[in-house]
C-alpha positions as CSV (number, residue, x, y, z in Angstrom):
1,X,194.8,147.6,-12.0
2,X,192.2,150.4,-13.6
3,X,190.0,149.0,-15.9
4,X,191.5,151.5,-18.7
5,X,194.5,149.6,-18.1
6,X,193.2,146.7,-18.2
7,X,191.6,147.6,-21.4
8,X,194.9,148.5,-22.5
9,X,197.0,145.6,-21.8
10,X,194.4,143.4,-23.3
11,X,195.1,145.9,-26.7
12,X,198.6,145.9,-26.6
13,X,198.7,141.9,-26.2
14,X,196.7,141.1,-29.3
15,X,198.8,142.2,-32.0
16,X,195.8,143.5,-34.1
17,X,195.6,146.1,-36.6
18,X,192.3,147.1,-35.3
19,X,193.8,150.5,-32.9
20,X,196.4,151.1,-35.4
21,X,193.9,153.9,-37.1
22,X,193.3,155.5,-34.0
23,X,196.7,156.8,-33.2
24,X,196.0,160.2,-33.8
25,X,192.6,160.9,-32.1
26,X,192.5,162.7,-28.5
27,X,193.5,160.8,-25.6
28,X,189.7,160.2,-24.5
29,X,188.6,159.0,-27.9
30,X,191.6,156.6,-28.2
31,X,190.5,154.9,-24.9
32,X,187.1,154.7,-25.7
33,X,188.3,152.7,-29.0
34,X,190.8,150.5,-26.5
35,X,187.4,149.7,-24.3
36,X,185.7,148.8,-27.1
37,X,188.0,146.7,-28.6
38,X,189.0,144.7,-25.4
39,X,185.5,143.9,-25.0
40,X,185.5,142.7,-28.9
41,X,188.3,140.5,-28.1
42,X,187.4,139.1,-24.8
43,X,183.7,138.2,-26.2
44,X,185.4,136.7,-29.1
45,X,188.7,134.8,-27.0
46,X,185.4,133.0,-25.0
47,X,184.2,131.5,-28.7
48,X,187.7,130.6,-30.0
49,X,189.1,129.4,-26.5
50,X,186.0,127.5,-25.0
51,X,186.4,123.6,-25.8
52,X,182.9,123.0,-24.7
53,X,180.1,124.3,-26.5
54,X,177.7,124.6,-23.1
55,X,180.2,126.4,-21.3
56,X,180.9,128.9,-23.6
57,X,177.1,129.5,-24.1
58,X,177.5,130.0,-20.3
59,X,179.6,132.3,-20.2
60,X,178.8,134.4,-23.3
61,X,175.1,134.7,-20.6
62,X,177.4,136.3,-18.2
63,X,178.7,138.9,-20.2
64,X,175.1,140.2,-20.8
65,X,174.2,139.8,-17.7
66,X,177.6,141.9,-16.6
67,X,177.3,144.0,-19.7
68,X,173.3,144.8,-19.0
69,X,175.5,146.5,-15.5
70,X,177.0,148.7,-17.6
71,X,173.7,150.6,-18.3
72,X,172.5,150.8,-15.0
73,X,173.9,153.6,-12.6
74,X,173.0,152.1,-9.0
75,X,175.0,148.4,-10.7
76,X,178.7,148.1,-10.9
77,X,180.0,145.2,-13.4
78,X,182.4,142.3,-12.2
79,X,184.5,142.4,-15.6
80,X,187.0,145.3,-15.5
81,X,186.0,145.7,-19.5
82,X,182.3,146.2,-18.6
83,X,183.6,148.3,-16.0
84,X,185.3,150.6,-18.3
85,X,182.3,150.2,-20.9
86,X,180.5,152.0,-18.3
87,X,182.2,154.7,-18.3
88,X,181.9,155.9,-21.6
89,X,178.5,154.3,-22.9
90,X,176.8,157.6,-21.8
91,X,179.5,159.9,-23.0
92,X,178.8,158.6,-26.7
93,X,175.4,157.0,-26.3
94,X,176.8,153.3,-26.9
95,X,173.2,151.4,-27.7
96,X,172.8,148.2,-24.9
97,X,171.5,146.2,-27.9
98,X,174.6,147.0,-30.1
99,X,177.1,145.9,-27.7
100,X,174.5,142.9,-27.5
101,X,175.0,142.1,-31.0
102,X,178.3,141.3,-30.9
103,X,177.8,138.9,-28.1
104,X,174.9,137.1,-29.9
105,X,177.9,137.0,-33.0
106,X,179.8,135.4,-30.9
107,X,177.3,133.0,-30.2
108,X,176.7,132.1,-33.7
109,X,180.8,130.7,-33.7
110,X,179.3,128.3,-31.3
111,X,177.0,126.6,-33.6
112,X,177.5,128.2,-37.2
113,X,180.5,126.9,-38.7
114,X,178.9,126.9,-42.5
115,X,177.2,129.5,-44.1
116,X,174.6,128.5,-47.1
117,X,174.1,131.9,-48.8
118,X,176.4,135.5,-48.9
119,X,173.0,136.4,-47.2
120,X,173.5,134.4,-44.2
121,X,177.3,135.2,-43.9
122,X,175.9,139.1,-44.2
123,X,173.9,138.5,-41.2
124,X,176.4,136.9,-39.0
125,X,179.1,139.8,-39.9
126,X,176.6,143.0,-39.3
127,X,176.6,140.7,-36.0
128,X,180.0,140.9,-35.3
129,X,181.3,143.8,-37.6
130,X,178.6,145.9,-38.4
131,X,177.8,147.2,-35.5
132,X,181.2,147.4,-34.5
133,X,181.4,149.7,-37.1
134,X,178.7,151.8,-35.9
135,X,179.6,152.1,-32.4
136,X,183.3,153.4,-34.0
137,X,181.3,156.3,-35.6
138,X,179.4,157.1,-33.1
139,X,182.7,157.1,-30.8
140,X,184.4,159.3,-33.7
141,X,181.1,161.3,-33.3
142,X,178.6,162.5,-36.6
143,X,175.6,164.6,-37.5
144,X,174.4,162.5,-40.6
145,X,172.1,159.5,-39.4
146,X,173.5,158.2,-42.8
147,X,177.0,157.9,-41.3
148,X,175.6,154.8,-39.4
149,X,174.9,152.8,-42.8
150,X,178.5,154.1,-44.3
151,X,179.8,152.5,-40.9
152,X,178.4,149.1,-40.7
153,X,179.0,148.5,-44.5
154,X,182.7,149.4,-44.1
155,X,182.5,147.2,-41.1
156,X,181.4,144.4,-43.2
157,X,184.7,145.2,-46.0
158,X,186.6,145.0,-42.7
159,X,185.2,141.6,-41.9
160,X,185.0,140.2,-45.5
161,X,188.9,141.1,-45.5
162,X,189.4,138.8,-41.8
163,X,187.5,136.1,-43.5
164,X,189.6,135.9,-46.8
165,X,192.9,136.0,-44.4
166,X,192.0,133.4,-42.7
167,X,190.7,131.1,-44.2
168,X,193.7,128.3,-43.6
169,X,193.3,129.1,-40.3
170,X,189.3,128.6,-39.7
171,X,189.7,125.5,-42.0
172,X,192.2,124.2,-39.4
173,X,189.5,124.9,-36.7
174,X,187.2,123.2,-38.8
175,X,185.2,126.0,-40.1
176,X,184.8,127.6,-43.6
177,X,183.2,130.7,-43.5
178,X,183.3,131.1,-47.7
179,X,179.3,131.2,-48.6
180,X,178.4,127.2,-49.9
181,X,176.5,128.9,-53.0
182,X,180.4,130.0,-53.8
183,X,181.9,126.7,-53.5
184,X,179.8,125.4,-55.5
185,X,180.0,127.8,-58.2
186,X,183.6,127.5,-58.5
187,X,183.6,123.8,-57.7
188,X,185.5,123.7,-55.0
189,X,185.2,121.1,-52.3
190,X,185.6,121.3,-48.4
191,X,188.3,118.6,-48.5
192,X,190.4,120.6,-50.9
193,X,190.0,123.4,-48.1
194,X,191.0,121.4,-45.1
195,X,193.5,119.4,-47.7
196,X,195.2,123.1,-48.4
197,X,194.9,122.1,-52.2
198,X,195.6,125.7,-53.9
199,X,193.5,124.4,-56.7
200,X,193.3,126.6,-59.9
201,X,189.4,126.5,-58.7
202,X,190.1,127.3,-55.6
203,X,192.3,130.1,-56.6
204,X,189.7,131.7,-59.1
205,X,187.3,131.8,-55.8
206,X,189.3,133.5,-54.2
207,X,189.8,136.4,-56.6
208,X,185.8,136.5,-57.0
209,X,185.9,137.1,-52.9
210,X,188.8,139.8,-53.2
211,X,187.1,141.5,-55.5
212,X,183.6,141.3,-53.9
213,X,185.4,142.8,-50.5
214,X,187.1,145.6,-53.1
215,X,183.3,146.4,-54.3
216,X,182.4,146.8,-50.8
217,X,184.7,149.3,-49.7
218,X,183.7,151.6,-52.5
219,X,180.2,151.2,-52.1
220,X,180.6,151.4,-48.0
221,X,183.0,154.5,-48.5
222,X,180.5,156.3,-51.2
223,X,177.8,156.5,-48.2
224,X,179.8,158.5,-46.0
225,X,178.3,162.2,-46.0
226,X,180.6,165.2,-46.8
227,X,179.9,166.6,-43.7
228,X,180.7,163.9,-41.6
229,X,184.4,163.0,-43.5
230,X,186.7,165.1,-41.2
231,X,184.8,163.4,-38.1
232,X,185.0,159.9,-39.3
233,X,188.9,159.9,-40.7
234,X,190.0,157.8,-37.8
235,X,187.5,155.2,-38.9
236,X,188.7,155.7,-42.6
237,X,192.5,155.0,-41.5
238,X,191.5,151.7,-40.4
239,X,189.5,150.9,-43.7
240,X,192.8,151.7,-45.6
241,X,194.7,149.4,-43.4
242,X,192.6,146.6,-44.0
243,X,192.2,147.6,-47.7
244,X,196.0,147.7,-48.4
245,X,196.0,144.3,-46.0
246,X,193.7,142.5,-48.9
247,X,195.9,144.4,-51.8
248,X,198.8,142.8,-50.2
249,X,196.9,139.5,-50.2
250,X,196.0,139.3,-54.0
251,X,199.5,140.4,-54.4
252,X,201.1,137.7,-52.6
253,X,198.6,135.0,-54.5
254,X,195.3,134.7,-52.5
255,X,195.1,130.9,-53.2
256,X,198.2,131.0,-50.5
257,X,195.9,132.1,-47.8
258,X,195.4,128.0,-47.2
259,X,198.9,127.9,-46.2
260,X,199.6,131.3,-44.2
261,X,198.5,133.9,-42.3
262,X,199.7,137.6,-44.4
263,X,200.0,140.2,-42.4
264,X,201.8,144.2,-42.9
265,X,205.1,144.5,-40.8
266,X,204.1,147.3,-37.9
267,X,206.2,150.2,-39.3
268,X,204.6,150.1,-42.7
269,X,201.7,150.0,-41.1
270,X,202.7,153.1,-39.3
271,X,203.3,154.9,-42.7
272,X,200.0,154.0,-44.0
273,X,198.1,155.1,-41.3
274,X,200.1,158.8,-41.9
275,X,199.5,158.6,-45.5
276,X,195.9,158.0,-44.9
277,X,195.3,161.0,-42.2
278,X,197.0,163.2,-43.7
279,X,195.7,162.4,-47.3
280,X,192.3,160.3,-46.8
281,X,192.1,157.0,-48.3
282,X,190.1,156.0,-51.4
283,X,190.3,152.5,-52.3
């Protein structure tokens, strides 16, 4: 199997909404996305999968190691992902310490499973979305240095969204990824969390973190230069499917996010995504 393929298979397997708003691109571009998703997801699948702490810190230092491969012309990388990585990192000057970044995210899943502050859970998401975001514009290609912030800060609405879906999910994994200051503002326990109590507390917290992610796509999308729009809608599709993911999630009651996962049936999905590139998205 080519490592596209691979790349591909790994994409079509997961389900995600991630490639979903970059249909439309050129073939070349739309791989590029594939290869770096696939080596989102396998970097990620490592820190979800991996029972055993040590292990996984193990072999999250492979994949720099391998990755580090990617950058070096006379090396040729063992993964088929860091294979295909290195095929495109010079094409679109993909930063080594970027694609770093989201490894060291990774990492933090192995030993962060609270976060104190909105700070600290800003940190660990620029880790594992922000960059993200700016390697997607730099794929989608831009002549404003300013494109970078508008990228990372729509990368953290993308992230903030994941979080607020999910939190039923990372609760049953034992993690709670809501900021502790927020908790206890809205006096909310963890047991009421793990418990799947859809307090009225815990309800009202969770509008305060809908409408905080709102805030940030408007401030993330007022960054983006003029000039760089046309070369950036691809990346602006995607914020409009995860924006009209969290509008379906205060619509179905975000207190019931401790009980199931929401998620937009593929064929609307598919009409959003028209919608938004033929008409831009403003949330």
């Amino acid at each position: 199997m080519q490592p596209i393929e691979y790349c591909r298979e790994k994409a079509r397997n997961s389900g995600s909404s991630f490639l979903d708003g970059f249909r439309f691109l050129s073939p070349e571009r739309r791989d590029a996305m594939t290869v770096l998703y696939a080596f989102c997801r396998e970097v990620d699948d490592v820190a979800d999968d991996c029972s055993d702490p040590a292990v996984a810190r193990t072999t999250l230092a492979w994949w720099r190691q391998d990755l580090a491969k990617a950058f070096q012309a006379a090396s040729a990388p063992e993964h088929p992902v860091n294979q295909a990585l290195q095929e495109i990192v010079g094409r679109y000057a993909l930063p080594q310490q970027e694609l770093e970044e989201i490894i060291n995210g990774m990492e933090m899943d192995l030993h962060h499973d609270r976060y104190p502050t909105f700070a600290d859970l800003q940190y660990y998401c620029h880790r594992v979305a922000g960059v993200v975001g700016r390697l997607i514009a730099r794929i989608l290609g831009f002549t404003n240095p300013q494109t970078l912030q508008y990228a990372e800060q729509t990368g953290l609405a993308l992230q903030l969204t994941n979080i607020i879906r999910d939190v039923g999910e990372d609760a049953r994994l034992g993690r709670i990824y809501l900021p502790q200051e927020d908790l206890k503002r809205f006096k909310v326990g963890e047991n009421d969390i793990f418990d799947a109590q859809a307090t009225p507390e815990f309800a009202e917290l969770m509008h305060f973190q809908a409408a905080r992610a709102q805030e940030q796509y408007r401030s993330a999308l007022a960054l983006l230069p003029a000039e760089d729009a046309r070369s950036q809608k691809a990346g602006l599709v995607m914020a409009g499917l995860y924006y009209a993911l969290l509008q379906e999630i205060i619509r179905d009651g975000v207190e019931n996010v401790l009980k199931y996962k929401i998620r937009i049936p593929k064929p609307r999905k598919m009409r959003l995504a028209l919608k938004y590139w033929l008409f831009g998205f403003k949330p």
